[in-house]
PAZAPA-4460 file (N, C-alpha, C; in steps of 0.05 Angstrom, whole numbers, plus 32768, in hexadecimal, padded with zeros to 4 digits):
% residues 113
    n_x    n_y    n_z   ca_x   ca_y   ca_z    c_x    c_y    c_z   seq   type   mol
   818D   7F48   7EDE   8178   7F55   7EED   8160   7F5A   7EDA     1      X     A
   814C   7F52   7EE1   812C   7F56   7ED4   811A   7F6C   7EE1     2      X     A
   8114   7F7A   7ED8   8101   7F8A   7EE1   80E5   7F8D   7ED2     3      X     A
   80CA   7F86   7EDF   80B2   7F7A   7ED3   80AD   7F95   7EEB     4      X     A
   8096   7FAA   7ED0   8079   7FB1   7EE2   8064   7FA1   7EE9     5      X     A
   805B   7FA4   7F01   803D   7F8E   7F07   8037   7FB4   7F0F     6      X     A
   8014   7F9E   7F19   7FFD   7FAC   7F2A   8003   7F99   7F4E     7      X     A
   800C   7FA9   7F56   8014   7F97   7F6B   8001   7F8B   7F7B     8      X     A
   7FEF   7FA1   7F80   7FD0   7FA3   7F8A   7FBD   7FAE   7F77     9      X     A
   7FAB   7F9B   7F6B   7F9B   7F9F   7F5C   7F89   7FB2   7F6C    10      X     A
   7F70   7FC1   7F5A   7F5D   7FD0   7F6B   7F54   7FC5   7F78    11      X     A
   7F4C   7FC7   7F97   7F39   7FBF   7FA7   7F30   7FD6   7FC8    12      X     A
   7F20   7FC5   7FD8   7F19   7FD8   7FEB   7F31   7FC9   7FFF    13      X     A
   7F34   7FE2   8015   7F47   7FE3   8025   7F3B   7FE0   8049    14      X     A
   7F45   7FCA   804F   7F38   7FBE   805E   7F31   7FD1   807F    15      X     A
   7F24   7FC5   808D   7F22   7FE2   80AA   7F2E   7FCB   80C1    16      X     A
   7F40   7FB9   80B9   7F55   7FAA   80C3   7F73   7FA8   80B7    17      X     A
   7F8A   7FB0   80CD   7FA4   7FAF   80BA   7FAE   7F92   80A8    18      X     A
   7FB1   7F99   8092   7FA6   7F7C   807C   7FC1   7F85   806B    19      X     A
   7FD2   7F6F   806B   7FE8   7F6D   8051   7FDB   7F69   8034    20      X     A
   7FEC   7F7D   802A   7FDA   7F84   800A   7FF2   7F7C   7FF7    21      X     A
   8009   7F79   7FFA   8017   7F6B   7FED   8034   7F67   7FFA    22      X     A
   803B   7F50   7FEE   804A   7F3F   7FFD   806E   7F38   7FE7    23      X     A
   807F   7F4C   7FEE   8099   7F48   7FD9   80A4   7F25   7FD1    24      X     A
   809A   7F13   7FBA   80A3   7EF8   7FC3   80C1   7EF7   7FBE    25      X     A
   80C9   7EDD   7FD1   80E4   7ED3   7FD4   80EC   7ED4   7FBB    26      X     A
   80E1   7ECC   7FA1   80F5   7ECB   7F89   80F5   7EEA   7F76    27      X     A
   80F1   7EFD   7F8A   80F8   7F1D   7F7E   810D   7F27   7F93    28      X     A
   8120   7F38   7F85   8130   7F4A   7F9E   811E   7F5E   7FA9    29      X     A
   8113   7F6D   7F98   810A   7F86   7FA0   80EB   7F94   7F97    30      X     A
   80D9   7FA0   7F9C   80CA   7FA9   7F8F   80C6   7FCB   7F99    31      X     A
   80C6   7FD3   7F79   80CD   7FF6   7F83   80A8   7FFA   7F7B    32      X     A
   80A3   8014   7F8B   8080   8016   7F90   8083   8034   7F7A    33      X     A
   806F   802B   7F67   8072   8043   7F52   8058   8055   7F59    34      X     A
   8047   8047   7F61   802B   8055   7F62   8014   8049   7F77    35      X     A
   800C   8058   7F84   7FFE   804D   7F9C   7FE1   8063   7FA0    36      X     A
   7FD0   8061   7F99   7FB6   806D   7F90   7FA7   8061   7FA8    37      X     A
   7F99   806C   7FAE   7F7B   8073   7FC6   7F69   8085   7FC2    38      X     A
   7F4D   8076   7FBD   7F34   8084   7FBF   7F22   808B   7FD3    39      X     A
   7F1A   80A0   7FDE   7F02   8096   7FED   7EEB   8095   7FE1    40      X     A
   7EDF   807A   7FD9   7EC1   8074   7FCD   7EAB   807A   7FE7    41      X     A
   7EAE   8089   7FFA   7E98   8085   800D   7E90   809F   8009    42      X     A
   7E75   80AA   8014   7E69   80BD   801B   7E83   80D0   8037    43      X     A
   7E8B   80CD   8037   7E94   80CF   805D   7EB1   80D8   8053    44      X     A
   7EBE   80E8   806B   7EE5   80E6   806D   7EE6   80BF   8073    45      X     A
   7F01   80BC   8067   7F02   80A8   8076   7F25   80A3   807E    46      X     A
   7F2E   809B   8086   7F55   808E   8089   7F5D   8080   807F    47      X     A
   7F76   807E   8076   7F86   8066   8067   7FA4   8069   8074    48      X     A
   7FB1   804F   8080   7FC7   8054   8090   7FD3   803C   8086    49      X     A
   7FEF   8042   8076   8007   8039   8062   8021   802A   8072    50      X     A
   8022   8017   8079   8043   8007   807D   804E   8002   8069    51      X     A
   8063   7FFD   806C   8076   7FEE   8058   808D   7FE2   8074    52      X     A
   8087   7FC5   806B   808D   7FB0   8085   80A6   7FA0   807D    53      X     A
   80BD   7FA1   808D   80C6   7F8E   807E   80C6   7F75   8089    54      X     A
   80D1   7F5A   807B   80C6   7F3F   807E   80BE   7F35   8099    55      X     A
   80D5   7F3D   80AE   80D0   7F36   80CA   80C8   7F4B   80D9    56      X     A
   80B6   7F58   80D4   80B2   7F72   80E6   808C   7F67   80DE    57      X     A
   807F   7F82   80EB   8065   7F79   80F2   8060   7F9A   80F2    58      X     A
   8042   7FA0   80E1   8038   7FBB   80DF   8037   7FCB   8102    59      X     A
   8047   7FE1   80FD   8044   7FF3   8111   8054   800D   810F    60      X     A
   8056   8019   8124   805C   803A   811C   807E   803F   8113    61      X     A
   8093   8020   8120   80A9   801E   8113   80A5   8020   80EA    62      X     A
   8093   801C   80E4   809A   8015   80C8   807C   8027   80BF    63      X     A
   806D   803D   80C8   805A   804C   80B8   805E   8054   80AD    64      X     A
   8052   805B   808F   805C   8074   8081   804F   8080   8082    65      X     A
   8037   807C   807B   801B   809A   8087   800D   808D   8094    66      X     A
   8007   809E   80AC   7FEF   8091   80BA   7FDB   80A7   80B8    67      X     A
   7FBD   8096   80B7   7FA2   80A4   80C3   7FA7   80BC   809D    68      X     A
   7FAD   80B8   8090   7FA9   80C8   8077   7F8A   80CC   8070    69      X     A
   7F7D   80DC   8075   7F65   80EB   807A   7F5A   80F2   805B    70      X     A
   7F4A   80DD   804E   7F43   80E6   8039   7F23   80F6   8033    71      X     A
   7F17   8104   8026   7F01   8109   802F   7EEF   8104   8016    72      X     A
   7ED7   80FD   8011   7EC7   80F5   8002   7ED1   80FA   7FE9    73      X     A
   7ED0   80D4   7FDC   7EE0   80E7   7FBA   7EF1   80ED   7FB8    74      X     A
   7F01   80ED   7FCC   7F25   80F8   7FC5   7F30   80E4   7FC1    75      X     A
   7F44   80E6   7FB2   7F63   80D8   7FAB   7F7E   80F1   7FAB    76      X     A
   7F86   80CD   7FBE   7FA2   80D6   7FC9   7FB6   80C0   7FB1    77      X     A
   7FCA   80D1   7FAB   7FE5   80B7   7FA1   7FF9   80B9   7FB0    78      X     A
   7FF9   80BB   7FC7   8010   80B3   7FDC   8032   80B5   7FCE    79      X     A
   803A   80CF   7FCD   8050   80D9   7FBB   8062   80C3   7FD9    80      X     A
   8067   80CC   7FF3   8078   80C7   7FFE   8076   80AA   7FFB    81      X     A
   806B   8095   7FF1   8072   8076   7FE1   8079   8075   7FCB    82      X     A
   8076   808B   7FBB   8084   8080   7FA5   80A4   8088   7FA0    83      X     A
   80B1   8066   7F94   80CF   806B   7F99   80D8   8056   7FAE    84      X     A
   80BF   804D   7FBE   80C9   803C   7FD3   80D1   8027   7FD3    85      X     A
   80E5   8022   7FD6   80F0   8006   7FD3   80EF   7FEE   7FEA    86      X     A
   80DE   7FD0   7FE5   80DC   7FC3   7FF4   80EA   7FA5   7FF0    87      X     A
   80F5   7F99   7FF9   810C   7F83   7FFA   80FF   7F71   8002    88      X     A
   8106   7F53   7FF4   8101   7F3C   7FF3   80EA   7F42   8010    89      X     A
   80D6   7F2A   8011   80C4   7F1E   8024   80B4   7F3D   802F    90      X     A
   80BE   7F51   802E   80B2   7F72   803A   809C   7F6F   8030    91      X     A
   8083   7F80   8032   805F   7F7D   803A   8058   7F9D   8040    92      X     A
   8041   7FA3   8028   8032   7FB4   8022   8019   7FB1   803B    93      X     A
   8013   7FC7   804C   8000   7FBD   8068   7FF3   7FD9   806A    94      X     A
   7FD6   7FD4   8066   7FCA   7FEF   806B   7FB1   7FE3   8073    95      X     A
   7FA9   7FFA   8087   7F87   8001   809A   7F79   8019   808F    96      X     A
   7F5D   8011   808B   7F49   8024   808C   7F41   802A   80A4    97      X     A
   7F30   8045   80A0   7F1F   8050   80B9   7F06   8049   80B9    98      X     A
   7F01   8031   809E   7EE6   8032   8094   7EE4   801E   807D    99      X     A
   7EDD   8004   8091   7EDA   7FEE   8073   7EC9   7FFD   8056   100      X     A
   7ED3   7FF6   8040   7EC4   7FF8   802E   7EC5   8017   8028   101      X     A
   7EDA   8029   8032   7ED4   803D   8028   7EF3   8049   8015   102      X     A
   7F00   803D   8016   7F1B   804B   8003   7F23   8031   7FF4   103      X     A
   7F2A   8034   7FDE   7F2D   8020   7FC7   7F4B   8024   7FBF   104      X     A
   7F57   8019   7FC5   7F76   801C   7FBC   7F7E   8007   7FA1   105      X     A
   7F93   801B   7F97   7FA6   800A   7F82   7FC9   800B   7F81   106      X     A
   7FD7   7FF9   7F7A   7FF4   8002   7F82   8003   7FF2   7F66   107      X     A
   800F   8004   7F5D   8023   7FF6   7F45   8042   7FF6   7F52   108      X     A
   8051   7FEE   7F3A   8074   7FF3   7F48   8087   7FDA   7F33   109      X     A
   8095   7FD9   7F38   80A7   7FC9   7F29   80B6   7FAC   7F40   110      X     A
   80AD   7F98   7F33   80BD   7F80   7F3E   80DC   7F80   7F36   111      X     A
   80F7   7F76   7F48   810A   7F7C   7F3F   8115   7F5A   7F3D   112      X     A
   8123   7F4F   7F2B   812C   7F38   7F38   8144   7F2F   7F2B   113      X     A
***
């Protein structure tokens, strides 16, 4: 068994469409989520709403972990209830904004294989 830290999701903005942000590949068993960081860079509140999907399933309220998480100008959240989470072969990182261009997320964690 190998266990490699990545950046699973490098920094970027978080889309105001539900958008897979990372994707567990076929040649890992597992990837455990160490750290999952959200900004809001906007003037404004804005939302950020968290799945963890597994391979044959499809983002919805069976598989939310936070929805509508309400950040307000400038805040950062590190989403304690993801870290620890363990996601299995082909499973998918899936999150919505309330507001293109306004929350900037990052996510680390450990590949298992």
């Amino acid at each position: 068994m190998t266990v490699t830290a990545r950046n699973l999701v490098p920094a970027k903005l978080v889309e105001n469409s539900q958008t897979t942000q990372y994707t567990v590949p076929s040649n890992i068993t597992a990837v455990i989520i160490d750290k999952f960081t959200a900004t809001n860079i906007s003037a404004s509140t804005a939302t950020i709403s968290v799945n963890l999907v597994t391979g044959s399933d499809t983002p919805g309220n069976q598989n939310l972990i936070n929805k509508s998480k309400s950040l307000a100008a400038s805040e950062t959240y590190t989403f304690p209830e993801l870290v620890g989470q363990i996601l299995p072969t082909t499973a998918y990182i899936s999150t919505i904004a309330s507001a293109a261009s306004a929350i900037n997320m990052r996510v680390s964690g450990r590949e298992i294989s």
